[in-house]
Backbone bond lengths (Angstrom), bond angles and torsions (degrees), N, CA, C in turn:
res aa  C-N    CA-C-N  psi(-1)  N-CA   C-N-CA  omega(-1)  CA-C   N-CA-C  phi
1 X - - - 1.461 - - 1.520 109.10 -
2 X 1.216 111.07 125.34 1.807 120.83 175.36 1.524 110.04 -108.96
3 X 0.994 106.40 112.34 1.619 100.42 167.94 1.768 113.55 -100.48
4 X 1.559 87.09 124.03 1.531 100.86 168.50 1.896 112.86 -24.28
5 X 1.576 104.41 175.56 1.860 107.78 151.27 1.393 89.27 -137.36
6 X 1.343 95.07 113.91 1.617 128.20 153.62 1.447 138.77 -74.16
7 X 1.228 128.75 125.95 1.583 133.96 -177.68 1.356 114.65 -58.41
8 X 1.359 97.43 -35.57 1.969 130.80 -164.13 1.741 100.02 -66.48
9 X 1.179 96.04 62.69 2.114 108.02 -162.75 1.110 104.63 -136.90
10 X 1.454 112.47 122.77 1.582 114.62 170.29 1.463 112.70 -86.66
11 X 1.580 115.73 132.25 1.375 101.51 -178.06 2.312 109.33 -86.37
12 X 1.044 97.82 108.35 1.415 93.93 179.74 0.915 139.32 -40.20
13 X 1.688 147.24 138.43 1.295 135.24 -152.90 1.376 112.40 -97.76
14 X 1.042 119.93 159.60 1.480 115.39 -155.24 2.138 95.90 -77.54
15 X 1.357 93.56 138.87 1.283 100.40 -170.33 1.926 118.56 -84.97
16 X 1.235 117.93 123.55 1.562 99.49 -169.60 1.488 106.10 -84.78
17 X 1.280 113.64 174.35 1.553 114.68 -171.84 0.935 130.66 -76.08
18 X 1.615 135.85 126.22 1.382 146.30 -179.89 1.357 100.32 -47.29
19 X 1.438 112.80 142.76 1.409 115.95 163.56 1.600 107.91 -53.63
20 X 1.086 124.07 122.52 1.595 137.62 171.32 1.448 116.75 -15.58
21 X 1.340 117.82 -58.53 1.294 131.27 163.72 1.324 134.84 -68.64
22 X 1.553 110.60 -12.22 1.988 105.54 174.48 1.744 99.14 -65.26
23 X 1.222 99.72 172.86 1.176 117.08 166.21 1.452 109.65 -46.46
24 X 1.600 110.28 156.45 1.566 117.30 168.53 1.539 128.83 -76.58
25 X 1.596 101.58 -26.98 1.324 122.38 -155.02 1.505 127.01 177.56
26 X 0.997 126.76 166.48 1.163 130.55 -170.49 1.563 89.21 -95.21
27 X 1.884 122.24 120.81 1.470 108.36 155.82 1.454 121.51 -96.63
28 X 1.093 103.59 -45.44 1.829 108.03 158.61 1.237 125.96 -160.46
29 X 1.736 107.47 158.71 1.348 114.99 -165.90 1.580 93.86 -93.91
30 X 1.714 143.82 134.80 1.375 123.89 154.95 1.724 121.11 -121.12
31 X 1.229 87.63 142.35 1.249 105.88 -163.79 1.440 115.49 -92.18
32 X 1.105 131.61 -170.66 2.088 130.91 153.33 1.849 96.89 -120.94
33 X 1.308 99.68 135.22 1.380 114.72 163.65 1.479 119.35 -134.13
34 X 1.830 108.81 129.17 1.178 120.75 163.36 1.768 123.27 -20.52
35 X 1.313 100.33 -54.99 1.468 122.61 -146.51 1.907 109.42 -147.89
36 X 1.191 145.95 103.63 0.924 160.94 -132.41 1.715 97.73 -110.76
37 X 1.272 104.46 -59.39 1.575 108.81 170.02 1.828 124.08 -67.00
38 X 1.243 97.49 -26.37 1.479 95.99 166.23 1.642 131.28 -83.89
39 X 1.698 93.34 -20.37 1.774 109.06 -172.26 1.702 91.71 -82.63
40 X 1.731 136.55 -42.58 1.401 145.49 161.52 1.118 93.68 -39.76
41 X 0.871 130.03 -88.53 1.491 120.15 -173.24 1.404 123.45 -22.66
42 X 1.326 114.66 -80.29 0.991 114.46 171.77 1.457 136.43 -45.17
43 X 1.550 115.17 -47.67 1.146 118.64 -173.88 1.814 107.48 -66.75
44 X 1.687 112.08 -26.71 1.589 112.88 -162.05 1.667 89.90 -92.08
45 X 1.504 130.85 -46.98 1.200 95.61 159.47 1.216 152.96 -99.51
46 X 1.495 124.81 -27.22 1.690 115.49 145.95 1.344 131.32 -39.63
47 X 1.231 114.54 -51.38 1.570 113.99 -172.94 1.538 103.39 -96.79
48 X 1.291 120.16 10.43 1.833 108.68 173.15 1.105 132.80 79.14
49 X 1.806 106.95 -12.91 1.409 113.60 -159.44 1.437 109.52 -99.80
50 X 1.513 105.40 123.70 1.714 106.15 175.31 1.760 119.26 -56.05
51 X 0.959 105.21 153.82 1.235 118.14 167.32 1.653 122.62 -77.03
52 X 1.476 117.01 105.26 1.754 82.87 -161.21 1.417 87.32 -136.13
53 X 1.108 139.81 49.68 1.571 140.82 157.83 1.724 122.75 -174.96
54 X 0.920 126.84 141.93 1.274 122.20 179.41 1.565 97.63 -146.05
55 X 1.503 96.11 144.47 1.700 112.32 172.67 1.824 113.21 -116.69
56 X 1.111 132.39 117.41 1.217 108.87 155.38 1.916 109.80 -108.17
57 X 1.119 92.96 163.29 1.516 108.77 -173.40 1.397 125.23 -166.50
58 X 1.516 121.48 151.15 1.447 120.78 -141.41 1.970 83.37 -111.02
59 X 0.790 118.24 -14.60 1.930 114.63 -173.26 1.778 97.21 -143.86
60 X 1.344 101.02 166.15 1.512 102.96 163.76 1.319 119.24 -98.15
61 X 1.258 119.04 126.86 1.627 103.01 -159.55 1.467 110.00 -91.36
62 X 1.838 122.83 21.62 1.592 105.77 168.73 2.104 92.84 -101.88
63 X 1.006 113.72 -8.88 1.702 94.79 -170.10 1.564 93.21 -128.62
64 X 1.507 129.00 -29.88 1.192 113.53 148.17 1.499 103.54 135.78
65 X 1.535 110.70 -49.10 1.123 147.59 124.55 2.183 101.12 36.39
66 X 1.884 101.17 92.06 1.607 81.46 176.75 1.446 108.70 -98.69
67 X 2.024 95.99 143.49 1.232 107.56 -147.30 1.712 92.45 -177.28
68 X 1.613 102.92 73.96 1.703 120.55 -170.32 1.505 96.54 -50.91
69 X 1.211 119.12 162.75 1.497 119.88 -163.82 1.534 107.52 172.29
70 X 1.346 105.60 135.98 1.286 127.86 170.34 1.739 117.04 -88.98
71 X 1.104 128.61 144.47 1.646 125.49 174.43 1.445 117.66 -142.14
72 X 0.744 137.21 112.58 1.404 144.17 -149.28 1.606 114.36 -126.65
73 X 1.423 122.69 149.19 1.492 112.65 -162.98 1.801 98.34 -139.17
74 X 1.018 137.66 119.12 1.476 146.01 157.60 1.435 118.63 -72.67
75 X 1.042 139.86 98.97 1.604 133.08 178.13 1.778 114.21 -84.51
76 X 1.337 92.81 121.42 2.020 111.61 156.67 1.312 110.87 -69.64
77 X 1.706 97.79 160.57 1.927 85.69 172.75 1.418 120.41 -66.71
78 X 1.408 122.30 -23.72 1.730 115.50 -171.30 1.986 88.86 -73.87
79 X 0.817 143.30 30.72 1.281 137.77 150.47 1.873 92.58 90.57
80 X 1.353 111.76 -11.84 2.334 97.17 -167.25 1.719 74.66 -80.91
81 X 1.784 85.67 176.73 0.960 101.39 179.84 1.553 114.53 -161.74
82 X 1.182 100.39 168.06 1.727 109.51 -174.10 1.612 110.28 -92.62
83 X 1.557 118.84 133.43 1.398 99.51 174.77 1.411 90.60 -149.28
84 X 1.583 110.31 178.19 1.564 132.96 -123.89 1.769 96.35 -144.44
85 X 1.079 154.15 124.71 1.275 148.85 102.41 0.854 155.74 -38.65
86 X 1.402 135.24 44.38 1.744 121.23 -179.77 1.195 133.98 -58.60
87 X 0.986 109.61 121.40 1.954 113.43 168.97 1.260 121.01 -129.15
88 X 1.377 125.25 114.89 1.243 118.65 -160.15 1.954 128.73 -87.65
89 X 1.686 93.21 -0.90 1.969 96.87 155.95 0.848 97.86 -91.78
90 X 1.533 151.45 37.48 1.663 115.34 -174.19 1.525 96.24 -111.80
91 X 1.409 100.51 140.84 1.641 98.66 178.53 1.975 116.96 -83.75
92 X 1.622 75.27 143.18 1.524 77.50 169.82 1.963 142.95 -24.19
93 X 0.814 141.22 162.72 1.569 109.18 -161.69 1.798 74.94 -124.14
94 X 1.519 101.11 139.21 1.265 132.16 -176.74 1.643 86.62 -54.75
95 X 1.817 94.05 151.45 1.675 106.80 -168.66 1.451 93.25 -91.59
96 X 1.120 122.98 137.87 1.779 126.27 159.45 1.534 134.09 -24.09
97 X 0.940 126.13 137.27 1.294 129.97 169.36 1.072 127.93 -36.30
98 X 1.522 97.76 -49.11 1.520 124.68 -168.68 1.191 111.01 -142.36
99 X 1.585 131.84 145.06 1.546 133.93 -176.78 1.043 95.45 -63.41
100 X 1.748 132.72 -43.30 1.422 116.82 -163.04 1.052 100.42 -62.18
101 X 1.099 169.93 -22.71 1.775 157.71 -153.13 1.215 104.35 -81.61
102 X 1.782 128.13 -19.60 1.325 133.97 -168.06 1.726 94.41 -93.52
103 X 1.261 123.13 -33.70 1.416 115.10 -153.50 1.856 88.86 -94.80
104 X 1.262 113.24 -34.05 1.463 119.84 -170.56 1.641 106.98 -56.14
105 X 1.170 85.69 -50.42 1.495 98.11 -168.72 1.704 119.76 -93.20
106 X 1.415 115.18 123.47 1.457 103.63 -151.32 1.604 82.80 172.56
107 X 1.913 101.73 149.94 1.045 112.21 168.78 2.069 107.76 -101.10
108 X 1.410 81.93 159.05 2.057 100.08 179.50 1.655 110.25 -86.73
109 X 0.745 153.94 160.14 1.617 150.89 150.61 1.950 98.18 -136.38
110 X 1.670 75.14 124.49 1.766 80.99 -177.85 1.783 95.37 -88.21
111 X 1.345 102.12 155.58 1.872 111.42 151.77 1.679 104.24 -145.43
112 X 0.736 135.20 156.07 1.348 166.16 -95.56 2.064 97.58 -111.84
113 X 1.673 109.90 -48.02 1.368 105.18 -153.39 1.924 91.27 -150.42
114 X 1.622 94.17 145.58 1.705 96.36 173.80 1.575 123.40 -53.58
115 X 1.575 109.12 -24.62 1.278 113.53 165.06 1.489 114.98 -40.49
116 X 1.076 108.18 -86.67 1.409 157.23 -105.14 2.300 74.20 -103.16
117 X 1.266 128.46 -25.40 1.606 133.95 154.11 1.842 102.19 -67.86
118 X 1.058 112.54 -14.34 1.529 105.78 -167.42 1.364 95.07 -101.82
119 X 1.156 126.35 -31.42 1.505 134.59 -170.06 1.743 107.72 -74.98
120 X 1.352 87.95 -35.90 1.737 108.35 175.64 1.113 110.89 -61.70
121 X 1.431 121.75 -54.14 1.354 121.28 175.72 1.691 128.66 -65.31
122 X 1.506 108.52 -17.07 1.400 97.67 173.81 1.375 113.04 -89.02
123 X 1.666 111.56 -22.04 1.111 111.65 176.01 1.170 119.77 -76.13
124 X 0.956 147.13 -11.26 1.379 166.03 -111.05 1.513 90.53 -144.51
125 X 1.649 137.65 -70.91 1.187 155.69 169.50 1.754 105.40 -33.27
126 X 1.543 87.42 -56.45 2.064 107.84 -167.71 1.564 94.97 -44.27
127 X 1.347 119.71 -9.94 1.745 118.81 -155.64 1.547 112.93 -96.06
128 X 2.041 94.73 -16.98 1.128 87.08 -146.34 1.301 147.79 91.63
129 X 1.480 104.50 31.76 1.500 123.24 -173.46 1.689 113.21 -152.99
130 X 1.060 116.52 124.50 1.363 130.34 -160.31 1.487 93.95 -81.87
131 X 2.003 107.16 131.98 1.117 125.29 -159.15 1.801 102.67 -132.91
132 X 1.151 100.75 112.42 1.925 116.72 178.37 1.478 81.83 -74.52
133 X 1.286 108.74 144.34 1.531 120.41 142.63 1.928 109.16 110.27
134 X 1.088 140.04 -174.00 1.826 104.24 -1.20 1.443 121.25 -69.81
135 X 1.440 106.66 152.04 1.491 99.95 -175.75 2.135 98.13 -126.88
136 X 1.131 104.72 107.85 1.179 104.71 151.99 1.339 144.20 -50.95
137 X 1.538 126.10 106.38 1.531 123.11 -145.30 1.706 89.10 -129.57
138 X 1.189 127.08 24.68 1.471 145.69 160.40 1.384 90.88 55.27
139 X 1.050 137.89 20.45 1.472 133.23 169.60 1.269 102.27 -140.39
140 X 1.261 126.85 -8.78 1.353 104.14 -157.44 1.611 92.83 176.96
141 X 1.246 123.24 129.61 1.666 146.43 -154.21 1.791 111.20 -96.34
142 X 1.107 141.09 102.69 1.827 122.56 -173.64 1.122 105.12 -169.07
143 X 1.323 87.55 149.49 1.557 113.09 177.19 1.838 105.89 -113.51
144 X 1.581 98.56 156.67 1.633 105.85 -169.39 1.395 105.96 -130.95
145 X 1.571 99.63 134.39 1.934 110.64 -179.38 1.297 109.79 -150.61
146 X 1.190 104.81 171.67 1.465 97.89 -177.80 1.904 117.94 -143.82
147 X 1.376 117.00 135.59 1.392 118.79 -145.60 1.886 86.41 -86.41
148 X 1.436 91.92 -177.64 1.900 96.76 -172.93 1.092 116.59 -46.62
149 X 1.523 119.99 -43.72 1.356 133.39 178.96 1.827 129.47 -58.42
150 X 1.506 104.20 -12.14 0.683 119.08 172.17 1.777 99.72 99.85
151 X 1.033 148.01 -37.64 1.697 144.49 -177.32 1.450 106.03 -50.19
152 X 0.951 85.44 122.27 1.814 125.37 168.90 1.734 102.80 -43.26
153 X 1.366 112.65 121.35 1.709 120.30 179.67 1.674 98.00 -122.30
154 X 1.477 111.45 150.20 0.800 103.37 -176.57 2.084 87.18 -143.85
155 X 1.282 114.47 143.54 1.015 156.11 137.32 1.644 125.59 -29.00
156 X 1.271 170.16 59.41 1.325 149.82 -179.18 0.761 130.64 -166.64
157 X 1.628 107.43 151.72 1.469 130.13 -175.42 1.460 132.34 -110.23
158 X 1.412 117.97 130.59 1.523 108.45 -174.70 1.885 124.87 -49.00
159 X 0.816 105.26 131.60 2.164 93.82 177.81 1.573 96.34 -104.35
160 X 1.778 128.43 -30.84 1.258 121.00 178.18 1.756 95.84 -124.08
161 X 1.894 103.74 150.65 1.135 105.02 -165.19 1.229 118.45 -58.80
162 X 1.694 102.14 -58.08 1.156 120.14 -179.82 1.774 125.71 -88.04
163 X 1.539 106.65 47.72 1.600 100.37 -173.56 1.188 107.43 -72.31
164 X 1.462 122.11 -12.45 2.054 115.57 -176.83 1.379 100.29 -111.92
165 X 1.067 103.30 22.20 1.547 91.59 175.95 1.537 99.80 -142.83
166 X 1.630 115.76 84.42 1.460 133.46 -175.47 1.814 113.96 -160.62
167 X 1.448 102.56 49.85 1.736 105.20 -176.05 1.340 109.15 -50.42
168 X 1.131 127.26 -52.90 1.569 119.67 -153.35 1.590 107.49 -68.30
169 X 1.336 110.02 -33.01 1.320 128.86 161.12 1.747 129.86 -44.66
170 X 1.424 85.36 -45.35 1.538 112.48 -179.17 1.679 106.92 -73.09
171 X 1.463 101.69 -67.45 1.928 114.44 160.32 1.648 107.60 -22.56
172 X 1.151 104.30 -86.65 1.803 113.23 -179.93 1.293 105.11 -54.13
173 X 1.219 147.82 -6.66 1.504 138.99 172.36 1.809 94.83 -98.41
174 X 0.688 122.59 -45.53 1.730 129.93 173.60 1.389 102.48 -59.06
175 X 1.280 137.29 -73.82 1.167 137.53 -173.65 2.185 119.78 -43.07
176 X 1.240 95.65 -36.29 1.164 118.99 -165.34 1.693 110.14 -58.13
177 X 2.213 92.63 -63.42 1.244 109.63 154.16 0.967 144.27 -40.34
178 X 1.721 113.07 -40.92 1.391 117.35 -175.39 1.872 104.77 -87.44
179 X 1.337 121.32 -14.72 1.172 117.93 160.88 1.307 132.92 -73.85
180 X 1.085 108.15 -36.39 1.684 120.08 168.16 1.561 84.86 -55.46
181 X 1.119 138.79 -113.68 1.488 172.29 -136.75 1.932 89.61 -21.46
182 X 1.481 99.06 -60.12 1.745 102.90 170.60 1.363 136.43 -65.97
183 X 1.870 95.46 -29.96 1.469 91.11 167.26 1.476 128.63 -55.65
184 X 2.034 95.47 -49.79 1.422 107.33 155.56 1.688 131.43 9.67
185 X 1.688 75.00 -98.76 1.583 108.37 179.84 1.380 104.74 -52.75
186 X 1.488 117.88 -34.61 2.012 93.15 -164.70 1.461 101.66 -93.21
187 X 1.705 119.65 4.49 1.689 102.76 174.70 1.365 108.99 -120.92
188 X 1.667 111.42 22.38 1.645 126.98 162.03 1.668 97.94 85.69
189 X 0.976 117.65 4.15 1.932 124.28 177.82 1.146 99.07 -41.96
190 X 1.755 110.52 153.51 1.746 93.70 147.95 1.783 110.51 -88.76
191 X 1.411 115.86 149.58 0.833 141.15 176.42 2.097 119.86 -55.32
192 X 0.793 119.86 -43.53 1.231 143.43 154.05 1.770 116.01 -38.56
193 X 0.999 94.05 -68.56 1.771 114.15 179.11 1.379 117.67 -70.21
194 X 1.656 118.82 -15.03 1.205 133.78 -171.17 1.823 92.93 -90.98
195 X 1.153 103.43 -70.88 1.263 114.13 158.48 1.727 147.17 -5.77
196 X 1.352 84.05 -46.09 1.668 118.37 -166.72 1.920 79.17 -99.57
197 X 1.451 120.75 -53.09 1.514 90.49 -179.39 1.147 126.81 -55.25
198 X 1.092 103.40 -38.65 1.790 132.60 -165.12 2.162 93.45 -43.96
199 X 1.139 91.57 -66.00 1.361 111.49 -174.21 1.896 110.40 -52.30
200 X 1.272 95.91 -60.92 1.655 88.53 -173.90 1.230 118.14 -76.05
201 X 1.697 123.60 1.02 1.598 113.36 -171.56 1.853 87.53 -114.76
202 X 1.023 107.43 1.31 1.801 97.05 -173.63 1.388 105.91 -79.04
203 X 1.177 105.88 152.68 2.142 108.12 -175.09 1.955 85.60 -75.69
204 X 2.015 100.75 127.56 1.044 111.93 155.82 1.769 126.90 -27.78
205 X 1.070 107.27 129.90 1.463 99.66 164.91 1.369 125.22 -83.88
206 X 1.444 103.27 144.98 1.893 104.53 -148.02 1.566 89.73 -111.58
207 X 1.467 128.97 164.07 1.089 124.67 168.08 1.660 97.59 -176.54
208 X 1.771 87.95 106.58 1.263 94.75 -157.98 2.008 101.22 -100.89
């Protein structure tokens, strides 16, 4: 896979400083997988990502709990990485309530340019894997797939520099919600419908 260099690039806004004490970084995301040799696969050749650690182990060593197990690690270029669990008593994980919990929940993968999400997607397709998108989310550029296991991948690119970097914005959008949600509840509303006003009468968010 070659990816073009594209113009179609947001230059990012300069980022202000983490409080001293958050975390540095993302070291890894972990997941549960069916199948260890099929998720390698996939992840080293669709998604690019080397394979660069493996654990096996006869217990889990935070609850103690014996429960032989495989752990597996995929590396991005900023060095975090995605990793994998197999264990082969573990039962299936109860199906959702609701479909939305599948679409909600899902990891992002940034790349660089709107191209270069389009390039993703054919390659991505070339594999043999059914590809949502692109979907323009006016902040932010992606395409949606989903690995053996079924988890939601996502594709994307910034369209505004600074869309994660807007707290006060974020604060007053939080605050707003969590007031609706109580007003709700204390005049017996449904909650949902309160919500849905909340949303369509609020001034669009602009991000210029």
């Amino acid at each position: 896979m070659t990816f073009t260099n594209s113009p179609r690039r947001v230059v990012p806004a300069p980022v202000r400083p983490a409080d001293a004490q958050a975390p540095a970084r993302l070291s890894h995301l972990a997941l549960v997988t069916r199948d260890a040799a099929a998720t390698t696969d996939f992840y080293s050749t669709v998604m690019r990502m080397e394979l660069v650690a493996a654990v096996m182990h006869e217990r889990v060593p935070s609850t103690g709990d014996t429960m032989p197990y495989l752990h597996i690690f995929f590396r991005m270029q900023d060095g975090s990485t995605v990793a994998f669990f197999e264990v082969p008593d573990l039962p299936a994980a109860a199906a959702p309530s609701h479909p939305a919990h599948d679409v909600f929940r899902h990891i992002a993968l940034e790349v660089p340019t709107t191209d270069m999400v389009d390039e993703w997607r054919e390659w991505v397709r070339g594999h043999g894997v059914d590809v949502l998108g692109p979907v323009d989310h006016t902040i932010i550029y992606s395409i949606y797939f989903h690995d053996p296991d079924g988890n939601r991948l996502e594709i994307t690119t910034p369209l505004v520099a600074d869309w994660n970097d807007r707290p006060i914005q974020a604060r007053r959008a939080l605050e707003a919600w969590t007031a609706t949600k109580e007003r709700a509840r204390r005049d017996g509303t449904e909650v949902s419908a309160a919500l849905h006003e909340l949303v369509v009468t609020s001034e669009p968010t602009t991000f210029d």
